[in-house]
Every structure is written in structure tokens, then in C-alpha cells.
C-alpha positions in Angstrom: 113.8 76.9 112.5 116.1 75.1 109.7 112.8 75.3 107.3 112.4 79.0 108.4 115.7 80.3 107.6 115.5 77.8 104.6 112.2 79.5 103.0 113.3 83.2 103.9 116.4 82.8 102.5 114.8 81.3 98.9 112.1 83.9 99.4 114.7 86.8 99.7 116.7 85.6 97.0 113.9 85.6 94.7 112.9 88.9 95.5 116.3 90.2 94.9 116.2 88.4 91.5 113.0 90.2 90.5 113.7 93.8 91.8 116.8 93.3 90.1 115.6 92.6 87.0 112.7 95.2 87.4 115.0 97.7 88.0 117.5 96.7 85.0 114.4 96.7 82.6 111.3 98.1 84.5 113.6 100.9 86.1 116.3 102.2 83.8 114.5 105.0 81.7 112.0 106.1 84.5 114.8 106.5 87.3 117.4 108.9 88.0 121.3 107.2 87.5 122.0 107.8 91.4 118.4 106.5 92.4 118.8 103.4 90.2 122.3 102.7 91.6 120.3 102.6 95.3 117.9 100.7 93.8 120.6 98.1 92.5 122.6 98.6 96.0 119.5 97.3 97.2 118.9 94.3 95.2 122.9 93.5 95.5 122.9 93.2 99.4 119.4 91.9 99.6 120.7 88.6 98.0 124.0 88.6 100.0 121.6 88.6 103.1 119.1 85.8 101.4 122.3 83.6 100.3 123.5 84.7 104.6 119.6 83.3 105.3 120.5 79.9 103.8 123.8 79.7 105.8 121.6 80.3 109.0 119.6 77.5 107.9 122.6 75.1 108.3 123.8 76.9 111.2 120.4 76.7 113.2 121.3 72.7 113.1 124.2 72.9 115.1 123.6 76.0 117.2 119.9 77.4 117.0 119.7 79.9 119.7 122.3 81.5 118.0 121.8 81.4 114.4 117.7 82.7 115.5 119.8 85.8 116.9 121.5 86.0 113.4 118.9 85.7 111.2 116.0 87.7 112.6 119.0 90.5 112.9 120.2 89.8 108.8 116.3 90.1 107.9 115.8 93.3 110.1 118.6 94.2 107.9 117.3 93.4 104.7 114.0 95.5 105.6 115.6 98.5 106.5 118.1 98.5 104.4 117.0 97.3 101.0 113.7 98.3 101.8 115.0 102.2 102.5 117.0 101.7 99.3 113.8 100.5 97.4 110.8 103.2 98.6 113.7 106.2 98.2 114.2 104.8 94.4 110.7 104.9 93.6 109.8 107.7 95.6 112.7 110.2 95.8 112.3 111.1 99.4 116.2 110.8 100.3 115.3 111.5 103.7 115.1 107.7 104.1 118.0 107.2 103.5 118.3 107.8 106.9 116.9 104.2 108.0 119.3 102.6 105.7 122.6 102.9 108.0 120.4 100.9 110.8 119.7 98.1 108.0 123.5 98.4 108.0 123.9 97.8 111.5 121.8 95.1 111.7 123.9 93.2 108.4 126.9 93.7 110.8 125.2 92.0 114.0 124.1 89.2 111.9 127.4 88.3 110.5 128.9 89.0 113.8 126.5 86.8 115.6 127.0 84.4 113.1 130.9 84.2 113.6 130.4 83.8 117.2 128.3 81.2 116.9 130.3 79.4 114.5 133.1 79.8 116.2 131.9 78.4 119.6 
């Protein structure tokens, strides 16, 4: 699972590279100021959760039970969450915005289940 976490963190982080610069350059006269701030919001915590990824990667050589726990919750995070942030931006239905709070939830399980793993 090391090579897992490993490629889906590099994976994320290069996605949150391009959507930010898409939305800095692609994004900036086409979007609304508060749906381009989502749309940055999005790109900002989906690289947290890729660089989070790469630290499960490590983890899941000393503890991999629980850093699979972590991870698959930081990248149902990133998918709601980012992913909310990224179709609302583009589309303007707010009423996802909605999902984005779960995405949340599932950020704060993964670092959780991180610490406790760590910490055991």
C-alpha cells in the first residue's frame, strides 16, 4: 500500500497544481470573485490532503491497517470536498455546497486516524 498512497498522493498534488494554475489564469475573468475563491479553497486543501497522502505512504510502513483507514478517509475527503468546491465553481449550483462539509468530515477522520496511529 506504500506505492498506493505514494502515487495518490503525487497524483493529487499534481492535480492541485494544475486546477490551481487553471483557475489563476484559465479562471479569473470567467468566474465570479466568491466562486473563484471556492475554486482556490479547493485547490489549497486538495494539496494539503495529497502532501497528507505522502505522509500515509510512510505511515502504512510502520502501521498499515491504520494508515489504509486514513488515507482512503483523506481521499474521500478530497472528492467531496474539493470536488464540491470544483463543479460549484464551474457550474454555480451552490446547492453543492452542501457535500463539501462531509469532505470536511472525512479531512478530520483522516488526520485523526492518522494521530492515533501514530501515536500507538
Amino acid at each position: 500500500m506504500t506505492k498506493l498512497w505514494s502515487v495518490l498522493g503525487a497524483v493529487n498534488a499534481l492535480v492541485s497544481v494544475a486546477c490551481g494554475a487553471f483557475g489563476a489564469h484559465g479562471l479569473r475573468n470567467r468566474l465570479s470573485e466568491r466562486m473563484l475563491q471556492n475554486w482556490e479553497t479547493g485547490a489549497r486543501y486538495q494539496m494539503y490532503h495529497a502532501l497528507g497522502l505522502i505522509a500515509v505512504a510512510w505511515l502504512s510502513t510502520l502501521k498499515p491497517a491504520e494508515a489504509n483507514a486514513a488515507g482512503w478517509s483523506m481521499l474521500v475527503g478530497i472528492a467531496l470536498f474539493s470536488g464540491s468546491l470544483y463543479v460549484m465553481a464551474l457550474t454555480g449550483i451552490t446547492k453543492l455546497g452542501m457535500v463539501t462539509p462531509l469532505g470536511g468530515l472525512g479531512f478530520l477522520a483522516g488526520w485523526a486516524l492518522f494521530a492515533y496511529a501514530a501515536a500507538r
